[in-house]
C-alpha positions in Angstrom: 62.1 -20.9 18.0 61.3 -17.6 19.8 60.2 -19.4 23.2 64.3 -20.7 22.6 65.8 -17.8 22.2 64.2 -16.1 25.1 65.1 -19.2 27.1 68.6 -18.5 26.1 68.4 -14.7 26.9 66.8 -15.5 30.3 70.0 -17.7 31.3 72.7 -15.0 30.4 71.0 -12.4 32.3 70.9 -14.3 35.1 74.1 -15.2 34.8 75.2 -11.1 35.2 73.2 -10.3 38.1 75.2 -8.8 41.2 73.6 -11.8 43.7 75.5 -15.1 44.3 74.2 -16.9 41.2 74.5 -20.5 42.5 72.1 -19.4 45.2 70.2 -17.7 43.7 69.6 -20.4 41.0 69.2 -23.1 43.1 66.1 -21.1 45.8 64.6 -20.6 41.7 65.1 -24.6 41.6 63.4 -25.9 44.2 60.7 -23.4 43.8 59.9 -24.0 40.4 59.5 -27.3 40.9 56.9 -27.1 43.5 55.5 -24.6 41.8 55.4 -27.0 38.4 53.8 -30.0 41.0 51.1 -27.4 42.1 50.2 -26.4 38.5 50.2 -29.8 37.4 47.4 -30.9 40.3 45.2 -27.7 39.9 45.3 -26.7 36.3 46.2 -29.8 34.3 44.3 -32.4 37.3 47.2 -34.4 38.0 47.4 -35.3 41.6 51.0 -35.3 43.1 51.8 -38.9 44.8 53.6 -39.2 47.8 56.4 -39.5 45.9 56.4 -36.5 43.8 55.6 -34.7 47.7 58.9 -36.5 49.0 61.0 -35.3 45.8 59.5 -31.6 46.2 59.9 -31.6 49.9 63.9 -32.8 49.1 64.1 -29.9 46.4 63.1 -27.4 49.2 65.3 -29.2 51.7 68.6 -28.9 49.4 67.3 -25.5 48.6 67.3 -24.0 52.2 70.7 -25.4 52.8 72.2 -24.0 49.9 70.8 -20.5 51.0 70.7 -20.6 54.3 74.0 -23.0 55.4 76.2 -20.4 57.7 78.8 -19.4 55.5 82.7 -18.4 56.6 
């Protein structure tokens, strides 16, 4: 219940930051799930596939042209 809560609190604050949200949330994104495919294969032992690689490498793909696409 708490670990919901603060799950809850964590996505209206980010909602109020000053930053372009969308952005911001989407460079968190494809972080996270690297980040989740790296803990998975050194803490937990489960070795990413190529296919996991290929969906990560796509997260970070879509990530870097929704952050750094020149803007008008």
């Amino acid at each position: 219940m708490l670990g919901g809560i603060i799950l809850v609190i964590y996505g209206i604050v980010a909602t109020l930051q000053t930053a372009n949200f969308g952005r911001v949330y989407a460079a968190y994104g494809g972080i996270f799930i690297v980040m989740a495919m790296i803990w998975g294969w050194k803490v937990d032992g489960v070795i990413p596939d190529r296919y996991d690689i290929m969906g990560g490498l796509i997260a970070l793909l879509g990530m870097g042209i929704i952050m750094f696409a020149p803007r008008h």
